[in-house]
C-alpha positions, -999 to +999 in steps of 0.1 A: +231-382+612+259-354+604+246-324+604+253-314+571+228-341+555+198-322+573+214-290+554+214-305+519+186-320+532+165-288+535+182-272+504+181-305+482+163-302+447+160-329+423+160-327+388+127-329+365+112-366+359+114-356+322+151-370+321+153-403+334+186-408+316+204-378+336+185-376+371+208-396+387+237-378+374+219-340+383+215-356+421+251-360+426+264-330+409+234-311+435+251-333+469+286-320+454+272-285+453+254-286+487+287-304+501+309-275+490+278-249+503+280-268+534+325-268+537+318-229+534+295-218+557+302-201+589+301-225+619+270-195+631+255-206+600+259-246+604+246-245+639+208-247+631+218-280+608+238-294+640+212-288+668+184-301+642+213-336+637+212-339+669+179-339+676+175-364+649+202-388+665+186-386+702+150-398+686+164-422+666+186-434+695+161-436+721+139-456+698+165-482+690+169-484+729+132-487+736+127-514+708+160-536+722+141-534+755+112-547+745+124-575+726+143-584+756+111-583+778+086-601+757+094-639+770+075-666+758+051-679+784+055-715+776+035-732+805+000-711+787+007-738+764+011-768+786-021-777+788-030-782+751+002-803+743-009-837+732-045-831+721-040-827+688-014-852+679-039-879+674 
């Protein structure tokens, strides 16, 4: 996650459900705005958003890892099986 997302993140806010024809458009003129916020902050003031990014990546990173892992060690214990094959073929 770049760091600037949790920033426009935290500052985001969406236009009234009243206007279902324009909310769309009022979102991306918002991300443009936070965007540009974002392009002229201080690196001082950005560093909350990056540490908070980063933190976000990690988690999200170590459960990727975790979940690969155990799809890898669940094996299917075929011989629990072998004792039922054939007694309901009939």
């Amino acid at each position: 996650m770049q760091a600037h997302v949790e920033y426009e993140t935290a500052k985001r806010h969406y236009a009234p459900v009243d206007c279902p024809g324009h909310a769309d458009y009022v979102k991306i003129e918002m991300d443009r705005k936070g965007f540009e916020t974002w392009k002229n902050m201080s690196s001082k003031e950005r560093q909350s958003y990056v540490v908070q990014a980063k933190i976000v990546n990690d988690v999200y990173y170590e459960r990727l890892l975790r979940e690969s892992e155990d799809q890898m060690c669940s094996c299917v214990d075929e011989e629990a099986d072998s004792a039922e094959v054939g007694k309901f073929d009939k």
